[in-house]
C-alpha positions in Angstrom: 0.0 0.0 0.0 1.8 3.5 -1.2 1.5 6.5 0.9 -1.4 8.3 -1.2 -3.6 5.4 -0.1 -2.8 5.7 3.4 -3.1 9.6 2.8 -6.0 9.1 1.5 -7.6 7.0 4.3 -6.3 9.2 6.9 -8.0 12.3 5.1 -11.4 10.0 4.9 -11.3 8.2 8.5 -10.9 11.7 10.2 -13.6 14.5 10.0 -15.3 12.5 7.8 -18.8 13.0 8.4 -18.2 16.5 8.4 -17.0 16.6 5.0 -19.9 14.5 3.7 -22.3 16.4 5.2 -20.9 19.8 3.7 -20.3 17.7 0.3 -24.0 16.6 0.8 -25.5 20.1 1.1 -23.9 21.6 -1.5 -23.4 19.1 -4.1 -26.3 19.6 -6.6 -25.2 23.6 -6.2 -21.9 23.0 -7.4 -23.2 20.2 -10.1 -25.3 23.2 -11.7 -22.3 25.7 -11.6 -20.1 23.6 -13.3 -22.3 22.6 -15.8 -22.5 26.9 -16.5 -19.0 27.1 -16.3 -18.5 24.3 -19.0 -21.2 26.0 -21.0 -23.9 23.4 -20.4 -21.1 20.2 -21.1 -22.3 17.5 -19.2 -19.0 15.2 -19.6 -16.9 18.3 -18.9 -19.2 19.5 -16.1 -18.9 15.7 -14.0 -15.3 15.8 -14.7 -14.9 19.4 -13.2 -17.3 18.5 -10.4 -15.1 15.2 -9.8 -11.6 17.4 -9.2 -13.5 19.8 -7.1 -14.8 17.0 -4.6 -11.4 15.3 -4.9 -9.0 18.6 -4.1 -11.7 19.3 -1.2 -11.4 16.0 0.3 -7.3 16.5 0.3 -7.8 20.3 1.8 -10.7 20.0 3.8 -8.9 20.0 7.0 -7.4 23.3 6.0 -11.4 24.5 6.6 -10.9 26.4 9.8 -14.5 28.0 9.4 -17.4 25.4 8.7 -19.3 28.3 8.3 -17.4 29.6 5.0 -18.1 25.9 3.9 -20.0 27.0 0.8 -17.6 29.9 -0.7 -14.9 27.4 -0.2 -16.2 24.2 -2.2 -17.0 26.9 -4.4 -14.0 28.9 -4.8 -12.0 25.3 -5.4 -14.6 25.0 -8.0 -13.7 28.3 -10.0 -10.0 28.0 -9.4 -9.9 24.3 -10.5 -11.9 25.4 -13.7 -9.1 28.4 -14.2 -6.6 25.5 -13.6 -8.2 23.3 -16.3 -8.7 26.0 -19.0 -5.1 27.1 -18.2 -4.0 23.7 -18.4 -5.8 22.4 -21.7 -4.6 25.9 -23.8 -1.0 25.2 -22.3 -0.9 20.9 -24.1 -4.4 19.7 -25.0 -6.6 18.2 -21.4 -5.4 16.0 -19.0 -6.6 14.1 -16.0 -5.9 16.8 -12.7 -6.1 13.5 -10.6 -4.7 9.9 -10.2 -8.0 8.5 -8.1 -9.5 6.4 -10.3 -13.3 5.8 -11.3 -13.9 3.1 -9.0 -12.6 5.3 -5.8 -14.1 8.6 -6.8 -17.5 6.6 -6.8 -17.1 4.7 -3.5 -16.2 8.5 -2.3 -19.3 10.1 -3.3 -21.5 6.6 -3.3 -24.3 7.8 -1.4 -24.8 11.1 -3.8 -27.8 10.9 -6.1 -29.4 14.2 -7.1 -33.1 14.2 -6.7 -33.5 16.0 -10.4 -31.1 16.6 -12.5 -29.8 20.3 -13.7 -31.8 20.0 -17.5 -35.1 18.4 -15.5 -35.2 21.7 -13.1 -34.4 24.1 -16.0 -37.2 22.1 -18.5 -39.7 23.1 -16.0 -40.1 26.6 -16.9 -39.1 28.4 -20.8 -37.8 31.4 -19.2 -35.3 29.1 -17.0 -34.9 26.8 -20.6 -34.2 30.6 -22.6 -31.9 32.0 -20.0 -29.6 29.0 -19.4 -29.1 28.8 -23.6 -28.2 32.7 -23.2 -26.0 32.0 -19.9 -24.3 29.6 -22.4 -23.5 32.1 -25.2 -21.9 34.7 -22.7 -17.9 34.3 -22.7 -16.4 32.9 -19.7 -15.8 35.6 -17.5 -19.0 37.2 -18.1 -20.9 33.7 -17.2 -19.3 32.9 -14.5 -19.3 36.1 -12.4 -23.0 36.0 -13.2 -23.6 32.5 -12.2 -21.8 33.0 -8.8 -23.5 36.0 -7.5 -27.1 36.1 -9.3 -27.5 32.4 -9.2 -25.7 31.0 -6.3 -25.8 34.6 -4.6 -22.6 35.0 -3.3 -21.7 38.6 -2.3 -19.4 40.5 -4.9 -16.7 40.2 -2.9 -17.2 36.9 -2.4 -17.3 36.6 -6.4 -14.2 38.6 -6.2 -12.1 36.4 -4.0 -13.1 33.3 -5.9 -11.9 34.7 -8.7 -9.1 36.2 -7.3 -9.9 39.5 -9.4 -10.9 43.5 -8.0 -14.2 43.6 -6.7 -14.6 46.6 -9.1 -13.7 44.0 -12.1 -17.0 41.9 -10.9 -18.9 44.7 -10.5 -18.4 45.8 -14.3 -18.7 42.3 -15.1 -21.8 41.6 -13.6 -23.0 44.5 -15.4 -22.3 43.0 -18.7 -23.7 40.1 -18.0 -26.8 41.2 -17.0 -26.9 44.0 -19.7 -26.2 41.0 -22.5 -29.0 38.5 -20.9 -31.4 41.4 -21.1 -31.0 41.9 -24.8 -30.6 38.6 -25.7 -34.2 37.3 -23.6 -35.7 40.7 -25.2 -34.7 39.5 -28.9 -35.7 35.8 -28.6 -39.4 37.1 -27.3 -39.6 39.8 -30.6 -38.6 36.7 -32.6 -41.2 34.5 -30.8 -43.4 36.7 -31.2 -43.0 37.5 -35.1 -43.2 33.9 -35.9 -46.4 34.0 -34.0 -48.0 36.4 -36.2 
């Protein structure tokens, strides 16, 4: 047995509950981020969600705060997409991990979303309409309004995630809100000149 498996038990058998139970309550959150952040990817968006949960599980005795729970899963989910992007523009994607399938399920076993991202957004047009728009803003745009519209972290928080000005979000968020508008506005005229 090499030392990252008895790493790895030693990070599972201690505080364990504790990080299933933050895991637990914010899982289908993150799921629905990283599907946004990969632009509505579903292979990309597991994949992203899988490196989060695994770098948590080796840093979640650095969680001094239990509170701050939430902006922390979530901030090791934007910096491990930055890390991704970074990394597949640098010499095409690679695997961020060396866990395999079988220990990534056994990990997160338990987990089964009571309805998936697509089955929550199919329930209403306007959801259905503004996800495809969230999809056709670039990268920095969607994210920053994903985190704090969506998952309603403060702009600061949003900033510290990112690890950019507060003012940068702000201006961002701006866009982003400014581009849904007008898209939403001209799928409706179209809608409603085919309905004429």
């Amino acid at each position: 047995m090499g030392n990252e498996t008895l790493g790895l038990q030693g990070a599972v058998g201690a505080g364990a509950k504790a990080f299933e139970e933050l895991i637990s309550a914010h899982l289908d959150a993150l799921y629905r981020t990283a599907l946004r952040l990969c632009a509505g990817n579903v292979p990309e968006a597991e994949d992203l969600l899988q490196d989060t949960v695994l770098r948590a599980l080796e840093k979640h005795r650095e969680l001094r705060d239990a509170g701050a729970g939430k902006s922390w899963l979530f901030t090791i989910l934007v910096r491990t997409n930055l890390n991704r992007l970074r990394s597949s523009r640098r010499r095409g994607e690679t695997p961020i991990t060396d866990f395999t399938s079988a220990e990534f399920e056994s990990a997160l076993s338990e987990w089964q979303p009571s309805d998936t991202p697509e089955q929550v957004l199919d329930r209403s047009e306007l959801r259905s309409r503004l996800a495809r728009s969230l999809d056709t803003l670039d990268r920095e745009l969607r994210e920053v309004v994903w985190l704090a519209d969506v998952e309603e972290f403060a702009q600061r928080e949003v900033a510290a995630m990112l690890a950019i000005p507060e003012g940068t979000v702000a201006s961002r968020l701006f866009r982003a809100r400014r581009a849904l508008r007008r898209n939403l506005e001209r799928k409706e005229e179209s809608a409603a000149l085919r309905a004429i």
